[in-house]
N, C-alpha and C positions, 0 to 999 in steps of 0.2 A: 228663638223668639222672633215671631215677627216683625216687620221693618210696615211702618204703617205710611201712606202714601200721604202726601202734605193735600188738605183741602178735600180728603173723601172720607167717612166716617169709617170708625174701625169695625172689622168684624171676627168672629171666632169661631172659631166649635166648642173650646174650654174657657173657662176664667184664667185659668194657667197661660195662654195663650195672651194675654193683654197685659201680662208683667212687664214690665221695663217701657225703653221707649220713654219716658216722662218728660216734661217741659222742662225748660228752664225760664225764672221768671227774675228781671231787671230788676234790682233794688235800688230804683234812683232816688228817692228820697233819702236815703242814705249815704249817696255820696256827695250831701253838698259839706264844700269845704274840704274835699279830698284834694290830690293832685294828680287829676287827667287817672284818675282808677275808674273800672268798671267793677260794680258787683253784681256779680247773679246767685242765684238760688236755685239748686237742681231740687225740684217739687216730686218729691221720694213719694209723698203723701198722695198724690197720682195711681199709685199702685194700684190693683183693683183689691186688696188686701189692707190697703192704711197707710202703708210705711215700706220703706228702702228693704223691709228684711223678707219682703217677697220674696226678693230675687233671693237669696240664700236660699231658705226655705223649696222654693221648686230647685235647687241647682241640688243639694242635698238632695232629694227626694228622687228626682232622677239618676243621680248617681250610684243611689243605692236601688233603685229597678234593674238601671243596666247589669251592675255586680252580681245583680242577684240575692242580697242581703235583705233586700225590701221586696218580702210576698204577700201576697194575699193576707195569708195567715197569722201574717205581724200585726204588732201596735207599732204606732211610730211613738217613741218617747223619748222627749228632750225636757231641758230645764230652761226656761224663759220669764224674761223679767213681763213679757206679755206682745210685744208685738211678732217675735219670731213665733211664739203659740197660735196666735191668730193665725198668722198664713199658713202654718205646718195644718190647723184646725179648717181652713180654709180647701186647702190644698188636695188633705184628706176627705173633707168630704165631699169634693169634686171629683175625685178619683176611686173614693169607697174602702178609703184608710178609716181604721179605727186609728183618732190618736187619746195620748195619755201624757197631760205637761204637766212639771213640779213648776209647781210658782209661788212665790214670796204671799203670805198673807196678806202683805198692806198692797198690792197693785189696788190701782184705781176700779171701784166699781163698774166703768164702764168697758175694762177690758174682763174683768169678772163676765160680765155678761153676753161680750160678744163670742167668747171662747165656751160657755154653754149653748147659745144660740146654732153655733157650728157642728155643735157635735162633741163637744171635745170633754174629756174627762181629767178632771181637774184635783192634782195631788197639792194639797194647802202645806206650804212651808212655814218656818219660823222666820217672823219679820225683822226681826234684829239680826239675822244673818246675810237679809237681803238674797241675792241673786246666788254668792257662792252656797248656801244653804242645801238652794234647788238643784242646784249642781251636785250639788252630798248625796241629797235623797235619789237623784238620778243613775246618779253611778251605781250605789247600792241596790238600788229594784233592778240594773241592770245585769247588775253580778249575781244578785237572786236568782235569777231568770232569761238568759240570754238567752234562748231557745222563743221565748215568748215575746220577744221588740227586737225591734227593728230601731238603733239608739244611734240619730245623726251625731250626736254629740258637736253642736256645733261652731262653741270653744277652741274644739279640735279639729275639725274637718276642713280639709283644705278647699272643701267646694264654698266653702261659706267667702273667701278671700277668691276665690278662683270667678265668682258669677259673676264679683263687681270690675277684673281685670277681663274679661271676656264683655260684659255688656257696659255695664257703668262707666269708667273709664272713654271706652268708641265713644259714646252719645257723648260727652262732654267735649270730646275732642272735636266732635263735627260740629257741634252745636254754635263753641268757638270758635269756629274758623280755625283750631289750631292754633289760636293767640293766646290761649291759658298760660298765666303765669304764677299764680300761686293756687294750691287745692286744701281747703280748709275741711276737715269731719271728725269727728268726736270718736271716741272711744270708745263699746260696748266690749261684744263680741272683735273688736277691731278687723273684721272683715272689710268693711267698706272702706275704711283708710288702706290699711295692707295690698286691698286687692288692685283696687283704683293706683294708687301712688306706688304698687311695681310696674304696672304699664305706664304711667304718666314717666316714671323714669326712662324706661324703655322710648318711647317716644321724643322726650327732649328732658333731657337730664338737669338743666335748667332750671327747670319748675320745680317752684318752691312747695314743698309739701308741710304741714301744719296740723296736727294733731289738737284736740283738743277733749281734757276730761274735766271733772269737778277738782275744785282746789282745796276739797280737804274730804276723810273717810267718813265725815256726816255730812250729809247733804240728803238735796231733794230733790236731785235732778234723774229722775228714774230713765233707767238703758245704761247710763252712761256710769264706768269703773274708774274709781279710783287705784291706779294698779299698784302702788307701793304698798296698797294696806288690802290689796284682794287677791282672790287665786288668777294668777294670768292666765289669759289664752295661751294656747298652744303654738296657736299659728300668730301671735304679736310679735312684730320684729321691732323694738323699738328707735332703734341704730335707723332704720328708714325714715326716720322723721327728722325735716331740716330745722323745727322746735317744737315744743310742746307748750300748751299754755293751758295753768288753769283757770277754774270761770266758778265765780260764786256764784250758790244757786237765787239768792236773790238778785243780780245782774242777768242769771236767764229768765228771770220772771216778770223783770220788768221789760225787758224785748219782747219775750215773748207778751204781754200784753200792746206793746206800743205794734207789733206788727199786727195782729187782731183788729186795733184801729187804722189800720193801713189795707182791711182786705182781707189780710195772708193769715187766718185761724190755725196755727200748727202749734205743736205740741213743743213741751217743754226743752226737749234736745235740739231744738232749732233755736230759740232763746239762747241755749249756750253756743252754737255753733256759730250764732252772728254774733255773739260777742266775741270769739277768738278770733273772727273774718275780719271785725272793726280794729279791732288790736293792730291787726295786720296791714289794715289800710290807712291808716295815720298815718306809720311807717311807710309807706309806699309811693311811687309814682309812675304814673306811663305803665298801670299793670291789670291785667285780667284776674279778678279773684270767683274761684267758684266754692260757694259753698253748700254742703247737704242738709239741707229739711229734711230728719228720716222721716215725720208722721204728722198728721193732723193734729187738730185741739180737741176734736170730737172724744179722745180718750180720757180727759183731764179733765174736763166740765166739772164734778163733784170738788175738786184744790181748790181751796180755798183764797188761793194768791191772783186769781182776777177781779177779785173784787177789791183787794189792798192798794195803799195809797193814795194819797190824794190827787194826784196827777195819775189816773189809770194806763196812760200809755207812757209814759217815761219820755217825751216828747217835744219837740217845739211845735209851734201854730202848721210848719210845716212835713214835721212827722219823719224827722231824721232826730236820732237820739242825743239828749243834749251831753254836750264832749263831758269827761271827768279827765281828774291828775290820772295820772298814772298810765293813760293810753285806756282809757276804761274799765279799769279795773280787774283785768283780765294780766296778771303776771307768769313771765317765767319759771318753767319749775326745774329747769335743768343743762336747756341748749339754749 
């Protein structure tokens, strides 16, 4: 990917070509009343795709041209809760893939629509089974037919954990000065914890790594696995994480609204991701926290949870979220 030059605008010959690279953006209103922390937000939602799962999505894609697995002649088909569909949908039709994703019936209308807009042909899962469902149906049309896809499986695939330890991971490192001291990200696919937090070990073993998924198997926080009650990825190591913490999905809902009134429109997995980053920073002092925004809000527009409450950003006058017992409400589930 390339290294874009500070102060000249970017340019390409692909869309593939402008993945990665993303800002990171200062949550200072959020540190008042910390002690001497820094939070930032790596702005995933930057991608020329939506979301963090760009980078998988092209790292897969390419892995499978070089192998030789991904020709012409394939579909590319995965199972996605909807942002890894978009850019696999994206990606394809910049390149002249047919693809074909299994996805959950209740995704938000607005990734309904950007996944037909691209191209993408669209296998309708059962909603009560969520994400593992799609994953059923995936394996199945692929054992029907391995001859006809080309199947990242990206649960499995170790490019999915490998794009964020090759790209994600670097940019965080330079972006801080190499002063990172804890890395907060959520759970889906757990590529981007996995991948990110084996190179953050590699680089200073130190660094606190922080995982964070929903705190119970009903919830509304879409992308993000509840794994004691779903099929785990492949590539989850969960022994790599220095804690886990989970996040109810009405505490990412009211983040994520208060940060909408701050600017920052991102999608519900960033709602939970600052609540496990705040957890973190209560506890903390004299520390670097980074934590990942995988997507925009532009997908969740139809949820009904922006319009909830009477206080719409969960807030004070000055837009740091007002403290709760418990460190936010975001508890331990094991370390």
């Amino acid at each position: 990917m390339p290294v874009a030059i500070p102060g000249l605008p970017r340019t390409a010959s692909s869309i593939v070509d402008l993945i990665g690279n993303t800002p990171m953006i200062r949550l200072s209103k959020f540190e008042a009343g910390l002690r001497h922390v820094e939070l930032y937000a790596k702005a995933e939602w930057k991608n020329p795709g939506g979301s963090v799962k760009d980078r998988a999505a092209a790292r897969m894609i390419a892995d499978g041209e070089c192998s030789g697995a991904l020709t012409r002649d394939k579909i590319i088909l995965d199972a996605t809760s909807g942002n890894t569909g978009i850019a696999y949908a994206m990606i394809g039709a910049a390149c002249g893939y047919r693809v074909r994703l299994c996805v959950p019936q209740n995704v938000t209308p607005e990734r309904k629509k950007i996944l037909r807009a691209l191209g993408a042909e669209i296998v309708f899962t059962d909603p009560m089974e969520g994400s593992d469902g799609a994953i059923i149906r995936a394996r199945a049309m692929y054992a029907a037919d391995p001859d006809v896809y080309f199947y990242p499986d990206q649960y499995n695939n170790p490019g999915n954990w490998r794009a964020h330890y090759d790209t994600t991971a670097p940019e965080i490192i330079e972006q801080t000065g190499g002063r990172l001291t804890h890395f907060v990200a959520g759970l889906g696919t757990s590529g981007t914890f996995i991948g990110a937090g084996r190179r953050f070990r590699e680089f200073n073993p130190s660094i606190r790594l922080i995982s964070v998924q929903p705190d119970s198997p009903l919830h509304g926080l879409e992308g993000l696995k509840h794994m004691e009650t779903a099929i785990v990825p492949g590539i989850y190591e969960p022994e790599l994480a220095d804690e886990e913490l989970g996040v109810s999905t009405e505490e990412a809902f009211e983040l994520t609204r208060g940060l909408a009134r701050q600017g920052l429109f991102v999608g519900i997995s960033s709602g939970a991701n600052l609540a496990g980053a705040l957890n973190v920073a209560r506890r903390a002092s004299d520390a670097v926290i980074v934590v990942i925004f995988p997507d925009g809000g532009e997908k969740y527009l139809s949820e009904r949870f922006w319009d909830e409450g009477s206080d719409p950003s969960g807030a004070d006058p000055l837009g740091a979220p007002t403290p709760r017992s418990g460190e936010g409400g975001s508890g331990p589930l094991g370390r």
